[in-house]
N, CA, C and O atoms as a CHARMM CRD file, in Angstrom:
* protein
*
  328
    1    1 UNK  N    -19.50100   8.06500  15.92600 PROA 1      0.00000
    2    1 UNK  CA   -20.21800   7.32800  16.93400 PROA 1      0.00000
    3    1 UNK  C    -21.64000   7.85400  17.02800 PROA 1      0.00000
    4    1 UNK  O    -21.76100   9.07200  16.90300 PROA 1      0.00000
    5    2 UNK  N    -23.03200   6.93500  17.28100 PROA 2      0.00000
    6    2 UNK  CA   -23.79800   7.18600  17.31200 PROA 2      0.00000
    7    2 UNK  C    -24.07900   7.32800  19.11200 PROA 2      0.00000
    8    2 UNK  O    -23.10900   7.13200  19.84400 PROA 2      0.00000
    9    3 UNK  N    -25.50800   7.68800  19.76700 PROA 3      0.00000
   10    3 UNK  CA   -25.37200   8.62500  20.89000 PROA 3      0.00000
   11    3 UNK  C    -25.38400   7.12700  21.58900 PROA 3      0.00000
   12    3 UNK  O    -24.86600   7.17500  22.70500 PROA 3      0.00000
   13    4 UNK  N    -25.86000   5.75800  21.20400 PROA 4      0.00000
   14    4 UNK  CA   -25.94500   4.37200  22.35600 PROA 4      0.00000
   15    4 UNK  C    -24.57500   4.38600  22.59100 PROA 4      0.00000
   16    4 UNK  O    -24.37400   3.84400  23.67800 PROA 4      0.00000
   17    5 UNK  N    -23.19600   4.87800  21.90200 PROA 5      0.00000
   18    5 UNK  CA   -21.79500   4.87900  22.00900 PROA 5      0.00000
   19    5 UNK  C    -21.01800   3.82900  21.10800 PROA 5      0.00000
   20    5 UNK  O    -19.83900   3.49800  21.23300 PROA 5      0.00000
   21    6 UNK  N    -21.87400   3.40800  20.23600 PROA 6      0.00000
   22    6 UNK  CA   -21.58000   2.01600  19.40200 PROA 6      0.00000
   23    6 UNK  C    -20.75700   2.79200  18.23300 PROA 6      0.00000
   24    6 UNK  O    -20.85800   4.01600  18.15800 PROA 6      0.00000
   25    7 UNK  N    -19.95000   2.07200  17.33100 PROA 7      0.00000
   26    7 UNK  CA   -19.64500   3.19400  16.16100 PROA 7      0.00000
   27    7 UNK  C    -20.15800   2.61600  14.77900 PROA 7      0.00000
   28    7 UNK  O    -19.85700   1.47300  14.43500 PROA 7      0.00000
   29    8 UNK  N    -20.78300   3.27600  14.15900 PROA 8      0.00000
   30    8 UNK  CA   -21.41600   3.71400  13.07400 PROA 8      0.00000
   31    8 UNK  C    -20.82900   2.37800  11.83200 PROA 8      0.00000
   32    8 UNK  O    -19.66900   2.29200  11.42800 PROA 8      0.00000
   33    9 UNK  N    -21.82200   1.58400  11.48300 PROA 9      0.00000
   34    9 UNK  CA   -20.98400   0.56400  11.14100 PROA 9      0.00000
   35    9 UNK  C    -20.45900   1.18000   9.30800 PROA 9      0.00000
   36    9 UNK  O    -19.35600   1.10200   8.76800 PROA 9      0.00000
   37   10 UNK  N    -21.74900   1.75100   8.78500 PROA 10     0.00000
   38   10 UNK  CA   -21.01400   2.28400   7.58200 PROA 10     0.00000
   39   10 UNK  C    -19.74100   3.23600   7.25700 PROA 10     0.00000
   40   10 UNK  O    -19.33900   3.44700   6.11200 PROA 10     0.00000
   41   11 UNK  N    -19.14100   3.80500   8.49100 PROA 11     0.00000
   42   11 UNK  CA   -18.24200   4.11000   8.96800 PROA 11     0.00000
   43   11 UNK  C    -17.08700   3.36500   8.77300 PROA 11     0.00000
   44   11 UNK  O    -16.25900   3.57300   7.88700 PROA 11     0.00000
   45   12 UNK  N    -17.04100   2.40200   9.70100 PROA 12     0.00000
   46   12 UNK  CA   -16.34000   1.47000   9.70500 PROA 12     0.00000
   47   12 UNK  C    -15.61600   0.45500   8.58800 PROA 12     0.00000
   48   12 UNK  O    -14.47000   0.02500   8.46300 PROA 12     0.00000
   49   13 UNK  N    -17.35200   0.22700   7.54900 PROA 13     0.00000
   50   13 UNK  CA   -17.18200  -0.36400   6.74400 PROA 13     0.00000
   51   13 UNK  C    -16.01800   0.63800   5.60100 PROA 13     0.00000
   52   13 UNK  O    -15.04000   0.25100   4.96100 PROA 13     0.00000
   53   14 UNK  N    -16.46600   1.62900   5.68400 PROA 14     0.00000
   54   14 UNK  CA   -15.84200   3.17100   4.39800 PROA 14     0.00000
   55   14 UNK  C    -14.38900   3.07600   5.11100 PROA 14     0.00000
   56   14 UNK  O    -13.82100   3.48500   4.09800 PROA 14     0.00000
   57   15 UNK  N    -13.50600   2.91000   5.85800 PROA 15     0.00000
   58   15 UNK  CA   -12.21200   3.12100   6.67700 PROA 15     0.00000
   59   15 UNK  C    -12.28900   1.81500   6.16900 PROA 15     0.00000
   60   15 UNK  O    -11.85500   1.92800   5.02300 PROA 15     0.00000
   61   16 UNK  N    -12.63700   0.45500   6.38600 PROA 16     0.00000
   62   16 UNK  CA   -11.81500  -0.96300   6.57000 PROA 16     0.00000
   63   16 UNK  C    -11.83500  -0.91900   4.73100 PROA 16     0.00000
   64   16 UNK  O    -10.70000  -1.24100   4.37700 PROA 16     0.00000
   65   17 UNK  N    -12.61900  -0.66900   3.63400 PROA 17     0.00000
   66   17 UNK  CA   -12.21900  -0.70200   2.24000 PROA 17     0.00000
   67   17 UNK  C    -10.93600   0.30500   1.56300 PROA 17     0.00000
   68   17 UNK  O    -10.19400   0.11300   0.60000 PROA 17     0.00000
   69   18 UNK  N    -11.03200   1.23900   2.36000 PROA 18     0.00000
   70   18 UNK  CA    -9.71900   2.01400   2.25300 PROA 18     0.00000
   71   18 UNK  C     -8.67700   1.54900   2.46100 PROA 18     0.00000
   72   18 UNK  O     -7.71200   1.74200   1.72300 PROA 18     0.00000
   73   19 UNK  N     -8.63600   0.59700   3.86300 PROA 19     0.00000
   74   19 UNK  CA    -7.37500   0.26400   4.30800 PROA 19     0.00000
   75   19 UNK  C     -7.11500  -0.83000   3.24200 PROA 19     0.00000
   76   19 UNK  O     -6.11300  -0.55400   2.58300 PROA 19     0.00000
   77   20 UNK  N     -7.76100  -2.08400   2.84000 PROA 20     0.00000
   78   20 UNK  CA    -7.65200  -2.79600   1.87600 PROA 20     0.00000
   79   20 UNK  C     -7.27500  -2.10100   0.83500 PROA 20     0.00000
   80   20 UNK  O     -6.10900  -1.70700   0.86400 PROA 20     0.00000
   81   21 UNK  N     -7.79900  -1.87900   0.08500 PROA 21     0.00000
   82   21 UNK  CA    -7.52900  -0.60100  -1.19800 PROA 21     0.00000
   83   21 UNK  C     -5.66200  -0.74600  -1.10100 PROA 21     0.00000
   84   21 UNK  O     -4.83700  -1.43000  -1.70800 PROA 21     0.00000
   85   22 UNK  N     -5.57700   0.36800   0.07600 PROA 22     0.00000
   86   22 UNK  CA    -4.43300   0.69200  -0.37400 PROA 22     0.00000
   87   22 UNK  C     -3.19300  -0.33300   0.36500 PROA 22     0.00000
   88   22 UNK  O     -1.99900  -0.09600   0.17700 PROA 22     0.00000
   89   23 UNK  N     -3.61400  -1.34800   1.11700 PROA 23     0.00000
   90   23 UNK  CA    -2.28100  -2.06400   1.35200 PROA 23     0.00000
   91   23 UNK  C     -2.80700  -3.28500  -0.05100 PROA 23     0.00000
   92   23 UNK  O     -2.25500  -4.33900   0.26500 PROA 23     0.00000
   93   24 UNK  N     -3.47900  -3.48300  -1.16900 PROA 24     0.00000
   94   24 UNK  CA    -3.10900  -3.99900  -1.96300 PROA 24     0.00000
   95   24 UNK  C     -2.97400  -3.49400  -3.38400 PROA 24     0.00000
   96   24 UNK  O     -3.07000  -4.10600  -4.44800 PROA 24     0.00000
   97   25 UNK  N     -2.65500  -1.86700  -3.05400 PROA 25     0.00000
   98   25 UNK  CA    -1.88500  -1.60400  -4.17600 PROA 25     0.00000
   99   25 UNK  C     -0.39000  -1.50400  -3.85100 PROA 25     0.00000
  100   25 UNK  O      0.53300  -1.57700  -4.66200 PROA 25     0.00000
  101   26 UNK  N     -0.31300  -1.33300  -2.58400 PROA 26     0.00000
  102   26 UNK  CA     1.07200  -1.47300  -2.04700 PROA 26     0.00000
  103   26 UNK  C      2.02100  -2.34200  -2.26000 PROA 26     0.00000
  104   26 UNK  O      3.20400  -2.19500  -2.56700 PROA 26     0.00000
  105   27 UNK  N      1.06900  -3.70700  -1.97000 PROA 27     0.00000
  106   27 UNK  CA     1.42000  -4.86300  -2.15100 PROA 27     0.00000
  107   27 UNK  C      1.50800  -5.49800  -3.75600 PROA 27     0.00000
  108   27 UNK  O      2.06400  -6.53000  -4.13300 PROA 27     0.00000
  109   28 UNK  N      0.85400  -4.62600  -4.42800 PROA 28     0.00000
  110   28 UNK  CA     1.36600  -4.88600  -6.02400 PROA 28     0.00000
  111   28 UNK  C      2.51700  -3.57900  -7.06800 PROA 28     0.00000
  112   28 UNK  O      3.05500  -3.46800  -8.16900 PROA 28     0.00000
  113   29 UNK  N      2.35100  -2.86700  -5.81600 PROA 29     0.00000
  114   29 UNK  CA     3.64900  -1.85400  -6.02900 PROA 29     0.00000
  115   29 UNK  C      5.27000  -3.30900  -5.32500 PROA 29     0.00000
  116   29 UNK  O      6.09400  -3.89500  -6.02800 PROA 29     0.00000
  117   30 UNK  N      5.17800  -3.34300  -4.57000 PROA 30     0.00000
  118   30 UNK  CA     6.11200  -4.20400  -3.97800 PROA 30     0.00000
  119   30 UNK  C      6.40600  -4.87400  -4.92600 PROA 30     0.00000
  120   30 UNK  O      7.52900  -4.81000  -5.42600 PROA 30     0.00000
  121   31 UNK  N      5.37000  -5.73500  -5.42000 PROA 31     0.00000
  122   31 UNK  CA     5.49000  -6.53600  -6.45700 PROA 31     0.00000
  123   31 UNK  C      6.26400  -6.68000  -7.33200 PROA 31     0.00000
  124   31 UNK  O      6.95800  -7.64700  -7.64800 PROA 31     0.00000
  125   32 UNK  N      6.14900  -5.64000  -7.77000 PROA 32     0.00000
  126   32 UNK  CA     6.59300  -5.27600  -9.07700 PROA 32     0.00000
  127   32 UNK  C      8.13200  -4.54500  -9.39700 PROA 32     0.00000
  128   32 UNK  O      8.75400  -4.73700 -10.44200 PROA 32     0.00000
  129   33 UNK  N      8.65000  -3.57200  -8.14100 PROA 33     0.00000
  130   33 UNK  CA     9.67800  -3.15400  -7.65900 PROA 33     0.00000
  131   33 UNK  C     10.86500  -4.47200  -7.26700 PROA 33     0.00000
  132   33 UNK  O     10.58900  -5.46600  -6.59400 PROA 33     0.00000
  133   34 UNK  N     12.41400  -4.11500  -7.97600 PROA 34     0.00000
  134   34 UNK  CA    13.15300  -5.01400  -7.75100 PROA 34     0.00000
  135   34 UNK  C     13.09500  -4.25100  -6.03000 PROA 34     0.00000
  136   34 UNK  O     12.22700  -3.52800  -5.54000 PROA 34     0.00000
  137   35 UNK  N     14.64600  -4.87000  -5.31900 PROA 35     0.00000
  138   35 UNK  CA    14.95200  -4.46100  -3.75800 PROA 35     0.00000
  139   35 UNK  C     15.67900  -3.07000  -4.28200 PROA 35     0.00000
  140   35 UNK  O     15.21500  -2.18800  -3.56000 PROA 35     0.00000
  141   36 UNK  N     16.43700  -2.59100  -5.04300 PROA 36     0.00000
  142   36 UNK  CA    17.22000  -1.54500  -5.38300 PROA 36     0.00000
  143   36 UNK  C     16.04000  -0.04500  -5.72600 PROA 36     0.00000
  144   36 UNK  O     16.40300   1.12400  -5.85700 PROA 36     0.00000
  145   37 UNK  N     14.67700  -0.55300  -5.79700 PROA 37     0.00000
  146   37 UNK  CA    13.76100   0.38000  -5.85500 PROA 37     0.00000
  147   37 UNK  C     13.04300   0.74900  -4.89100 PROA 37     0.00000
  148   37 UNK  O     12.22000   1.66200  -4.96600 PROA 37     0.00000
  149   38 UNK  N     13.24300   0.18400  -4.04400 PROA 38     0.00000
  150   38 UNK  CA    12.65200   0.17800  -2.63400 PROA 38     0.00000
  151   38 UNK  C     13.55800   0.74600  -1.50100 PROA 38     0.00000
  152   38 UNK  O     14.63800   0.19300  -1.29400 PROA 38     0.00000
  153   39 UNK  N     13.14000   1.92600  -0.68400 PROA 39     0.00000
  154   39 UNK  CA    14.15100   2.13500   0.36100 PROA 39     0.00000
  155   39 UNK  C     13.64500   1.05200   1.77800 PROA 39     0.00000
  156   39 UNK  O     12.48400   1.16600   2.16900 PROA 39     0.00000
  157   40 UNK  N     14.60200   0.01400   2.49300 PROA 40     0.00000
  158   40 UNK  CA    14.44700  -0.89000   3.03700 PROA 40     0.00000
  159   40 UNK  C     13.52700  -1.77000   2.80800 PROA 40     0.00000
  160   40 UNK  O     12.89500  -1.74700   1.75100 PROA 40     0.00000
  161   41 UNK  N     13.23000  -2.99900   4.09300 PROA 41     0.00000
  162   41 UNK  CA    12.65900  -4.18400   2.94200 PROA 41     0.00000
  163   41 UNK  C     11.83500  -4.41800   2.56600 PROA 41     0.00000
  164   41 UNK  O     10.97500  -3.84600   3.23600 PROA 41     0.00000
  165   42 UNK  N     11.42500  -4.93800   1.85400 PROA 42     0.00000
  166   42 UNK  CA    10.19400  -4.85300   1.09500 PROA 42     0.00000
  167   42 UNK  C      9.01300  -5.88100   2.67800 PROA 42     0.00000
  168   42 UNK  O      7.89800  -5.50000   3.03400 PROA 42     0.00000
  169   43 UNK  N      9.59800  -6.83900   3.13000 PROA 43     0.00000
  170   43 UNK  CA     8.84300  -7.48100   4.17200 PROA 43     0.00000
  171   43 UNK  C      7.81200  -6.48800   5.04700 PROA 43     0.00000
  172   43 UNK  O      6.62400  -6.38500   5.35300 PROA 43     0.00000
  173   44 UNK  N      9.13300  -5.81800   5.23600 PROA 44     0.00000
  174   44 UNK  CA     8.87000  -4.82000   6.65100 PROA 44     0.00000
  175   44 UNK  C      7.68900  -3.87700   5.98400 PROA 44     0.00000
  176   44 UNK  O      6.63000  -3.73600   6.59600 PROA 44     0.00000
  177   45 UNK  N      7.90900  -3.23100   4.69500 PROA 45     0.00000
  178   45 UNK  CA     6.74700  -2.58900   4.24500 PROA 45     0.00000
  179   45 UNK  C      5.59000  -3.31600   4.14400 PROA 45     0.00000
  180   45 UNK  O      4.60600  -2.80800   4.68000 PROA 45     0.00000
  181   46 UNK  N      5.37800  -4.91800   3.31300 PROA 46     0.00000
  182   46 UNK  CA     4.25100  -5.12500   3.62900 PROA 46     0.00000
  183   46 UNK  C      3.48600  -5.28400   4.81600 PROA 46     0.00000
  184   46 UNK  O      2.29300  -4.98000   4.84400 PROA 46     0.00000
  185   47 UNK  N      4.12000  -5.76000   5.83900 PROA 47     0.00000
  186   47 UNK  CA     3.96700  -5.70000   7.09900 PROA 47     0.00000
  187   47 UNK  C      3.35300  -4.99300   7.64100 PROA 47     0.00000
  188   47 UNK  O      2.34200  -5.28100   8.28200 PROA 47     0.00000
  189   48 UNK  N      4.02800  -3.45700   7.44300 PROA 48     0.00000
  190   48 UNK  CA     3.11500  -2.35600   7.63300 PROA 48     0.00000
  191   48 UNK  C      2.29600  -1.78200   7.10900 PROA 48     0.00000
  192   48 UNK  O      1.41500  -1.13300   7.67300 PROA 48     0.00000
  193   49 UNK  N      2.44100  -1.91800   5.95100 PROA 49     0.00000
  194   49 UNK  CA     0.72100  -1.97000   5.29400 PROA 49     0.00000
  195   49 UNK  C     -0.41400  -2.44500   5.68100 PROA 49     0.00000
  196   49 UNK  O     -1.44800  -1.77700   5.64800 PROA 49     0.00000
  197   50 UNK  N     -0.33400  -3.94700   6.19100 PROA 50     0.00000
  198   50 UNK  CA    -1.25300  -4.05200   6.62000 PROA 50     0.00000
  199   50 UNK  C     -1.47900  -4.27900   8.14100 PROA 50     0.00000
  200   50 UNK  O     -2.44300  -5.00000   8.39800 PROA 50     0.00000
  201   51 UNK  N     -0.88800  -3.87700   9.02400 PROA 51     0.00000
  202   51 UNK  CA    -1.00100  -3.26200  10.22100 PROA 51     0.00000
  203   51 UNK  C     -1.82500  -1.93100  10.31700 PROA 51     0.00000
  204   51 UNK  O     -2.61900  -1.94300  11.25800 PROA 51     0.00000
  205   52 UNK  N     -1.82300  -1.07200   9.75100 PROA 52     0.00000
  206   52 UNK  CA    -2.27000   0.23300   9.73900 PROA 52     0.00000
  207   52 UNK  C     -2.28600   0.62600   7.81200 PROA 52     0.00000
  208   52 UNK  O     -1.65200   0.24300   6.82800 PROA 52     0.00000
  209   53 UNK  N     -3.35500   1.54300   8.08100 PROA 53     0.00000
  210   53 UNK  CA    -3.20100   2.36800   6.60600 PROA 53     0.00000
  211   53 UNK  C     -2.05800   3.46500   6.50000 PROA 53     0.00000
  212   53 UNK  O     -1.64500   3.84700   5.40500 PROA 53     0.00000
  213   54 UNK  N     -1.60300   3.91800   7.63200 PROA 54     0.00000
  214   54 UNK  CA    -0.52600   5.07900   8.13200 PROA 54     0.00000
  215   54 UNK  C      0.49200   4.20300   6.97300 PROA 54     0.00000
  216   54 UNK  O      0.81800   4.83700   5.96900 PROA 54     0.00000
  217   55 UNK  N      0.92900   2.92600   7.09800 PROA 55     0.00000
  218   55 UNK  CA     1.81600   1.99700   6.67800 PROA 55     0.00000
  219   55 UNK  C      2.04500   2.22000   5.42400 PROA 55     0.00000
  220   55 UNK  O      3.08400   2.46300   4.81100 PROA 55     0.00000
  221   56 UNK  N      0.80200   2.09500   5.06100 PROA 56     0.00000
  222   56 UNK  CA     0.58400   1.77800   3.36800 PROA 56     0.00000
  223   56 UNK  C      1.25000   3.71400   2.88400 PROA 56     0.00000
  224   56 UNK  O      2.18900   3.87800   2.10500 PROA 56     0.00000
  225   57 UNK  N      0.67400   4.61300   3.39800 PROA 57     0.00000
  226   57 UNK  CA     0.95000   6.42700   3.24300 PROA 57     0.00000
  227   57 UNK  C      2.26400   5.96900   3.23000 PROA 57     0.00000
  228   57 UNK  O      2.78900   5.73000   2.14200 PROA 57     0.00000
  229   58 UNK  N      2.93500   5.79300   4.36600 PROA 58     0.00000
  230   58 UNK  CA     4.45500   5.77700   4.63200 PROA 58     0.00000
  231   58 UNK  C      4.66500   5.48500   3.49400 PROA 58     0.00000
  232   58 UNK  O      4.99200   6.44400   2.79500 PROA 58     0.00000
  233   59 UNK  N      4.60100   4.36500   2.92100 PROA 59     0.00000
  234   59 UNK  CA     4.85100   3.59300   1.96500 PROA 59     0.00000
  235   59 UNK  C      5.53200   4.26400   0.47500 PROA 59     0.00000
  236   59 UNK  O      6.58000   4.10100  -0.14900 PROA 59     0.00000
  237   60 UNK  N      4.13500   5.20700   0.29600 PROA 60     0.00000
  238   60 UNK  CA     4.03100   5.60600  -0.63400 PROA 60     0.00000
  239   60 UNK  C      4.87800   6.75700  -0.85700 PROA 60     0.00000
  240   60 UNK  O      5.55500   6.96900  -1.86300 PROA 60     0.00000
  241   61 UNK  N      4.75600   7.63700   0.39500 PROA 61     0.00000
  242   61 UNK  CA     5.40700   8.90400   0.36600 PROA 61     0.00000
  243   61 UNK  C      7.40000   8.46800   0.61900 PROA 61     0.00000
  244   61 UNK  O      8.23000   9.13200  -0.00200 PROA 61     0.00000
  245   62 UNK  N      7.68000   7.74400   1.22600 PROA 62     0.00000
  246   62 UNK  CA     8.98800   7.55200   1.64400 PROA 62     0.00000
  247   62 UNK  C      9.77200   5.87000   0.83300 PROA 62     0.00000
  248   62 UNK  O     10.95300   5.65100   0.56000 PROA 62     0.00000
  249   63 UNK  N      8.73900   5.10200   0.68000 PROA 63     0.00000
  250   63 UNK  CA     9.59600   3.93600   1.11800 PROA 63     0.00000
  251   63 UNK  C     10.03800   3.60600  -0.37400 PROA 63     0.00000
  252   63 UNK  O     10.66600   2.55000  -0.46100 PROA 63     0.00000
  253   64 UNK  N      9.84700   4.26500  -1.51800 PROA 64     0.00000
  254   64 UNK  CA     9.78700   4.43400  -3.29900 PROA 64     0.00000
  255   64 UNK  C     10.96000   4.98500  -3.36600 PROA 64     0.00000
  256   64 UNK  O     11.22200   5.86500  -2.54700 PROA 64     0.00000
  257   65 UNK  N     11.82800   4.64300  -4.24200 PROA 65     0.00000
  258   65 UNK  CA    12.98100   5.62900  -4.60200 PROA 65     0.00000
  259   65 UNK  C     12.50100   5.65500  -6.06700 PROA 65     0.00000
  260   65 UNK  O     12.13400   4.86200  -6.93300 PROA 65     0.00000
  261   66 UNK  N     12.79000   7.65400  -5.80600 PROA 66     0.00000
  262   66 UNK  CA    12.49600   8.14200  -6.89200 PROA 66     0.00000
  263   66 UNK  C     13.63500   7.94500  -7.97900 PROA 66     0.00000
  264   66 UNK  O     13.30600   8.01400  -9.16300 PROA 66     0.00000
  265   67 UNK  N     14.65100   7.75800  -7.71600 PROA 67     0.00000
  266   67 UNK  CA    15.64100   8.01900  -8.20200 PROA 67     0.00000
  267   67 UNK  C     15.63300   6.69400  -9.23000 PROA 67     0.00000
  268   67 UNK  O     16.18200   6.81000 -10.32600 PROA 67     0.00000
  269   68 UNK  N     15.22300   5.88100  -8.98300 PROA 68     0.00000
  270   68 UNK  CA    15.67200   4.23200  -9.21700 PROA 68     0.00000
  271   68 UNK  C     15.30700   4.12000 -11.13200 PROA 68     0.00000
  272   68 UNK  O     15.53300   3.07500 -11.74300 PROA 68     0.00000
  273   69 UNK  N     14.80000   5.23300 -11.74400 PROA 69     0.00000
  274   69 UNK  CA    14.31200   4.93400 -13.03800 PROA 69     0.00000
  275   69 UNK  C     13.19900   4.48100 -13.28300 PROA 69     0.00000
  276   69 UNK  O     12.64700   4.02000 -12.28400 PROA 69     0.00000
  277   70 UNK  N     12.37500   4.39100 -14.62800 PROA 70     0.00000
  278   70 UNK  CA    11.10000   3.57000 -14.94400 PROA 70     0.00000
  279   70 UNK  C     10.68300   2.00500 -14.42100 PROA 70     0.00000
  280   70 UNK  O     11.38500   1.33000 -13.66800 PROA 70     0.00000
  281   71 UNK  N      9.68400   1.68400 -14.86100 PROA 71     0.00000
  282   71 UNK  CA     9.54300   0.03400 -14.17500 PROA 71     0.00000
  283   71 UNK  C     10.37900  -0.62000 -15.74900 PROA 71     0.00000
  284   71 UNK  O     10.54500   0.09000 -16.74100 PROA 71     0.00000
  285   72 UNK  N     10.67400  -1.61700 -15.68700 PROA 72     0.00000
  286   72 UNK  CA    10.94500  -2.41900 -16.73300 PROA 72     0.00000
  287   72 UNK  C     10.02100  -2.90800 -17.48200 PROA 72     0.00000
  288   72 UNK  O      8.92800  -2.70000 -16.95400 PROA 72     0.00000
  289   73 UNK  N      9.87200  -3.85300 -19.15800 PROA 73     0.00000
  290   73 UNK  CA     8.92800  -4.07500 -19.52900 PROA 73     0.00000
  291   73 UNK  C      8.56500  -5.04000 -19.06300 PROA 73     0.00000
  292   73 UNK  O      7.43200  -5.27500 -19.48300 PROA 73     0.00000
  293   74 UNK  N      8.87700  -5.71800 -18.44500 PROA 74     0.00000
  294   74 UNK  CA     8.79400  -7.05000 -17.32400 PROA 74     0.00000
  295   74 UNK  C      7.75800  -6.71100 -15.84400 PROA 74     0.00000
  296   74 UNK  O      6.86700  -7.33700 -15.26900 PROA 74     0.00000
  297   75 UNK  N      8.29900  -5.65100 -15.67400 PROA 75     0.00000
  298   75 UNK  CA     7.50500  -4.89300 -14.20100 PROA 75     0.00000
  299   75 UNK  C      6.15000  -4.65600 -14.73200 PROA 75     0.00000
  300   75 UNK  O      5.10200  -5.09300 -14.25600 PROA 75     0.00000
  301   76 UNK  N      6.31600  -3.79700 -15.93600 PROA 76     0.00000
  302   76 UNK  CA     4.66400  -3.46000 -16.53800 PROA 76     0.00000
  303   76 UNK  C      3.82200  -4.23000 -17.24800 PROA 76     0.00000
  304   76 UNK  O      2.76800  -4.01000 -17.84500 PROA 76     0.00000
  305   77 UNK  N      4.56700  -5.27900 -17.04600 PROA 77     0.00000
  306   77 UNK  CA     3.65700  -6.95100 -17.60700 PROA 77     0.00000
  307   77 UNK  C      3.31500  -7.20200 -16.51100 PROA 77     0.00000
  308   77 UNK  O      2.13800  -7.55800 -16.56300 PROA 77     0.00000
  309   78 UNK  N      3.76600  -7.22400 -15.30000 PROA 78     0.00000
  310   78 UNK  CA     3.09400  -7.38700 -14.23500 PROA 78     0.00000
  311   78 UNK  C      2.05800  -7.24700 -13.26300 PROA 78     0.00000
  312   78 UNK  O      1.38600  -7.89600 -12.46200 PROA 78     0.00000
  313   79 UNK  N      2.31500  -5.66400 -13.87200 PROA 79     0.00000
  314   79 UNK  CA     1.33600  -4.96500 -12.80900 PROA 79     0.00000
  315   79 UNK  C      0.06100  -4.83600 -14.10900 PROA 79     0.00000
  316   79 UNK  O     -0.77400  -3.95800 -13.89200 PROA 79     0.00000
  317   80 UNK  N     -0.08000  -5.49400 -15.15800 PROA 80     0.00000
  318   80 UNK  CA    -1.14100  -5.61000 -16.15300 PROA 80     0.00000
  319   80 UNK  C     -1.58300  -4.31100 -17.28700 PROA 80     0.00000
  320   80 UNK  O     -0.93200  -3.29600 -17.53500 PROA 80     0.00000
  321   81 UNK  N     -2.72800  -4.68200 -17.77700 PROA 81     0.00000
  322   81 UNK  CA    -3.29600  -3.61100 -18.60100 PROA 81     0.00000
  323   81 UNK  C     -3.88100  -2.12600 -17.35900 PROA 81     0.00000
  324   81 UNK  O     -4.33700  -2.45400 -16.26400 PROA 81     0.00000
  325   82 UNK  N     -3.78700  -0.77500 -17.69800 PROA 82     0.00000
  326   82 UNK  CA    -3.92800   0.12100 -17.19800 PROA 82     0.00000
  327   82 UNK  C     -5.11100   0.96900 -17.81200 PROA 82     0.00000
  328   82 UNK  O     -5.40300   2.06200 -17.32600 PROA 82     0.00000
Protein backbone atom coordinates (compact mmCIF):
# COMPACT_ATOMS: atom_id res chain seq x y z
CA UNK A 1 0.00 0.00 0.00
CA UNK A 2 1.04 3.34 -0.87
CA UNK A 3 0.73 6.24 2.10
CA UNK A 4 -3.02 7.86 0.13
CA UNK A 5 -4.02 4.00 1.43
CA UNK A 6 -4.79 2.89 -2.21
CA UNK A 7 -2.86 -0.44 -3.11
CA UNK A 8 -0.10 -0.38 -5.41
CA UNK A 9 -1.53 -1.34 -8.70
CA UNK A 10 1.72 -3.15 -10.03
CA UNK A 11 1.26 -5.13 -7.06
CA UNK A 12 -1.83 -6.18 -7.75
CA UNK A 13 -1.23 -6.64 -11.25
CA UNK A 14 2.18 -9.27 -10.14
CA UNK A 15 -0.49 -11.39 -7.55
CA UNK A 16 -3.62 -11.38 -10.21
CA UNK A 17 -0.88 -13.07 -13.15
CA UNK A 18 0.18 -15.53 -10.61
CA UNK A 19 -3.14 -16.46 -9.67
CA UNK A 20 -3.97 -17.04 -13.46
CA UNK A 21 -0.68 -18.80 -14.10
CA UNK A 22 -1.35 -21.27 -11.77
CA UNK A 23 -5.17 -22.08 -11.78
CA UNK A 24 -4.46 -22.70 -15.59
CA UNK A 25 -1.92 -25.05 -15.18
CA UNK A 26 -4.12 -26.67 -12.76
CA UNK A 27 -6.72 -26.68 -14.98
CA UNK A 28 -4.57 -28.43 -17.68
CA UNK A 29 -3.19 -30.75 -15.02
CA UNK A 30 -7.00 -31.72 -14.44
CA UNK A 31 -7.12 -32.09 -17.88
CA UNK A 32 -5.16 -34.41 -18.53
CA UNK A 33 -5.54 -36.68 -15.25
CA UNK A 34 -8.18 -39.58 -15.54
CA UNK A 35 -10.66 -39.36 -11.89
CA UNK A 36 -8.46 -42.40 -10.43
CA UNK A 37 -5.46 -39.78 -10.48
CA UNK A 38 -6.97 -37.28 -8.71
CA UNK A 39 -7.73 -37.40 -4.91
CA UNK A 40 -11.57 -36.11 -4.98
CA UNK A 41 -13.29 -34.24 -7.75
CA UNK A 42 -11.83 -32.87 -10.18
CA UNK A 43 -14.97 -29.98 -10.19
CA UNK A 44 -14.37 -29.12 -6.71
CA UNK A 45 -10.58 -28.60 -7.51
CA UNK A 46 -11.18 -26.44 -10.34
CA UNK A 47 -13.41 -24.51 -8.40
CA UNK A 48 -10.90 -23.86 -6.07
CA UNK A 49 -8.41 -22.88 -8.12
CA UNK A 50 -9.94 -20.32 -9.16
CA UNK A 51 -11.44 -18.94 -6.07
CA UNK A 52 -8.10 -18.41 -4.46
CA UNK A 53 -4.43 -19.27 -5.48
CA UNK A 54 -4.28 -21.18 -1.86
CA UNK A 55 -6.65 -23.60 -4.22
CA UNK A 56 -4.52 -24.04 -7.01
CA UNK A 57 -1.13 -24.90 -3.91
CA UNK A 58 -3.71 -27.26 -2.37
CA UNK A 59 -4.01 -28.63 -5.54
CA UNK A 60 -0.77 -29.33 -6.24
CA UNK A 61 0.60 -30.40 -2.97
CA UNK A 62 -2.46 -32.82 -1.94
CA UNK A 63 -5.09 -33.23 -4.52
CA UNK A 64 -2.35 -35.51 -7.19
CA UNK A 65 -1.96 -39.04 -6.37
CA UNK A 66 1.36 -39.94 -6.43
CA UNK A 67 0.80 -43.30 -6.50
CA UNK A 68 -1.47 -43.42 -9.70
CA UNK A 69 1.68 -44.08 -12.27
CA UNK A 70 2.94 -42.01 -15.42
CA UNK A 71 0.48 -39.92 -17.69
CA UNK A 72 -0.46 -42.10 -20.67
CA UNK A 73 0.62 -41.46 -24.28
CA UNK A 74 -2.76 -40.01 -24.77
CA UNK A 75 -2.39 -37.64 -21.56
CA UNK A 76 1.04 -36.38 -23.05
CA UNK A 77 -0.58 -35.64 -26.39
CA UNK A 78 -2.55 -33.53 -24.51
CA UNK A 79 -0.87 -31.57 -22.43
CA UNK A 80 1.43 -30.88 -25.89
CA UNK A 81 5.09 -30.33 -26.88
CA UNK A 82 7.32 -29.50 -23.63
Amino acid sequence: MIAGGKPDRRALTAVAVVHVTAAALTWRDLRCRTAGQVRGDKGVWRMASVLNTLGSATYWLFGRRQDAGPLTHTQKRAIGPQ
